[in-house]
C-alpha positions as CSV (number, residue, x, y, z in Angstrom):
1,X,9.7,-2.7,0.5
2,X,7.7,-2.4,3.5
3,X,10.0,0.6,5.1
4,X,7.4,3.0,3.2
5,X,4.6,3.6,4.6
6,X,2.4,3.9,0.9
7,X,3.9,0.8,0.0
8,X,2.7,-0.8,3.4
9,X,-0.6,0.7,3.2
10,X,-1.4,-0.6,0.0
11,X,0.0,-3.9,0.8
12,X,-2.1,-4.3,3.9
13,X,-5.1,-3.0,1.9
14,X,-4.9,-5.6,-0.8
15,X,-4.8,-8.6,1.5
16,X,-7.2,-7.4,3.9
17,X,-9.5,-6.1,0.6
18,X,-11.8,-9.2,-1.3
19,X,-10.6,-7.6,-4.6
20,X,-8.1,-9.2,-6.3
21,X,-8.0,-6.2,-9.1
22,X,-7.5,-2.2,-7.8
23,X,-7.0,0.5,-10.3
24,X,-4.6,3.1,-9.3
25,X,-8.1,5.4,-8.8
26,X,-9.1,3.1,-6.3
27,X,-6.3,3.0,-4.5
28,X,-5.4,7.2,-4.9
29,X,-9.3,7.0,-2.8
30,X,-8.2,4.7,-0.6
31,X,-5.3,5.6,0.6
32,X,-5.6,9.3,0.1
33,X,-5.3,11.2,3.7
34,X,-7.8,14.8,3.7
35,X,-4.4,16.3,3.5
36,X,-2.8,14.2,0.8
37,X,-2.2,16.0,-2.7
38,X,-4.6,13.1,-5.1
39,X,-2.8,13.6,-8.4
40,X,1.1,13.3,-6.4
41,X,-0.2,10.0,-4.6
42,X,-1.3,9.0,-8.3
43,X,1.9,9.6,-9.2
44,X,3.8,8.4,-6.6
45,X,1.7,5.2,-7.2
46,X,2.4,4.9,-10.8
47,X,6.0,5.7,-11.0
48,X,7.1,4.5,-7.2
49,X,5.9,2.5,-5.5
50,X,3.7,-0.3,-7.9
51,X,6.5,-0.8,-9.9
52,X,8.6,-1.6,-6.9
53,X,6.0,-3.8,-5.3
54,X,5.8,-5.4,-9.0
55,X,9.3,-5.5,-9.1
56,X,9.5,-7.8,-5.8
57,X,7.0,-10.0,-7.2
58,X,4.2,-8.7,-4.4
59,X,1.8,-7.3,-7.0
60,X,1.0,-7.7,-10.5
61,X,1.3,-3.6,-12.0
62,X,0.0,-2.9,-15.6
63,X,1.2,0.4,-16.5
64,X,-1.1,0.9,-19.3
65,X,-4.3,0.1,-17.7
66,X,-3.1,1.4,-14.5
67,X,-4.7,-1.2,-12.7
68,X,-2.8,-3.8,-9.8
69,X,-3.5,-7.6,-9.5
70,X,-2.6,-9.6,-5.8
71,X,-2.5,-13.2,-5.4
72,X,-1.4,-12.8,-1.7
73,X,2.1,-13.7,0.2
74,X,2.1,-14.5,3.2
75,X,5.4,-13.2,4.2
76,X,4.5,-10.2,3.1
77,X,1.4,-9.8,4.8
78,X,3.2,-10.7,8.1
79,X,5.6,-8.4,8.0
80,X,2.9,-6.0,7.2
81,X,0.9,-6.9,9.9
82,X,4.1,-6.5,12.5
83,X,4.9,-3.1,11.0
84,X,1.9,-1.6,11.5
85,X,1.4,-3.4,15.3
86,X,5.0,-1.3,15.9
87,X,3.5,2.1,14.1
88,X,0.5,1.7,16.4
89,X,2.3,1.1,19.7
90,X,4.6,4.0,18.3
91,X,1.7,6.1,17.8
92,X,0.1,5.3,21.3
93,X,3.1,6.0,23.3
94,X,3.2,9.3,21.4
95,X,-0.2,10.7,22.2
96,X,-0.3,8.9,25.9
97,X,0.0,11.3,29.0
């Protein structure tokens, strides 16, 4: 699940985030780079990658109100946390002399 980086973003988002309720708006805003194409993350979002995270039991996804409930796993949010701790070092590495 985690392997993605939209999937990990949005993970990372929802448990750092005090809402427990994000439409798929919210999150296309969010997440949404100045580069990214809005309406393909949308749809990415909607036919990817909440419906996986739903399907792993991480979120809550209602398709018809295209909106995303978290109740929080820790697990999740661990592993989360440690892949993003290696994409920074990654990153770092990358742009040091």
């Amino acid at each position: 699940m985690l392997a993605d980086v939209d999937r990990r973003r949005i993970c990372l988002y929802l448990m750092r985030s005090d809402q427990t309720v994000v439409t798929v708006d919210d999150l296309v805003e969010i997440l949404a780079d100045e580069d990214d194409d809005q309406e393909r993350l949308a749809i990415d979002l909607h036919h990817r990658h909440l419906p996986k995270l739903a399907d792993a039991g991480i979120v809550e996804y209602d398709a018809r109100s295209n909106t995303t409930r978290y109740w929080g796993q820790p697990t999740v949010e661990k592993w989360a946390e440690h892949v993003q701790s290696i994409d920074e070092q990654n990153r770092s590495s990358r742009s040091a002399p």
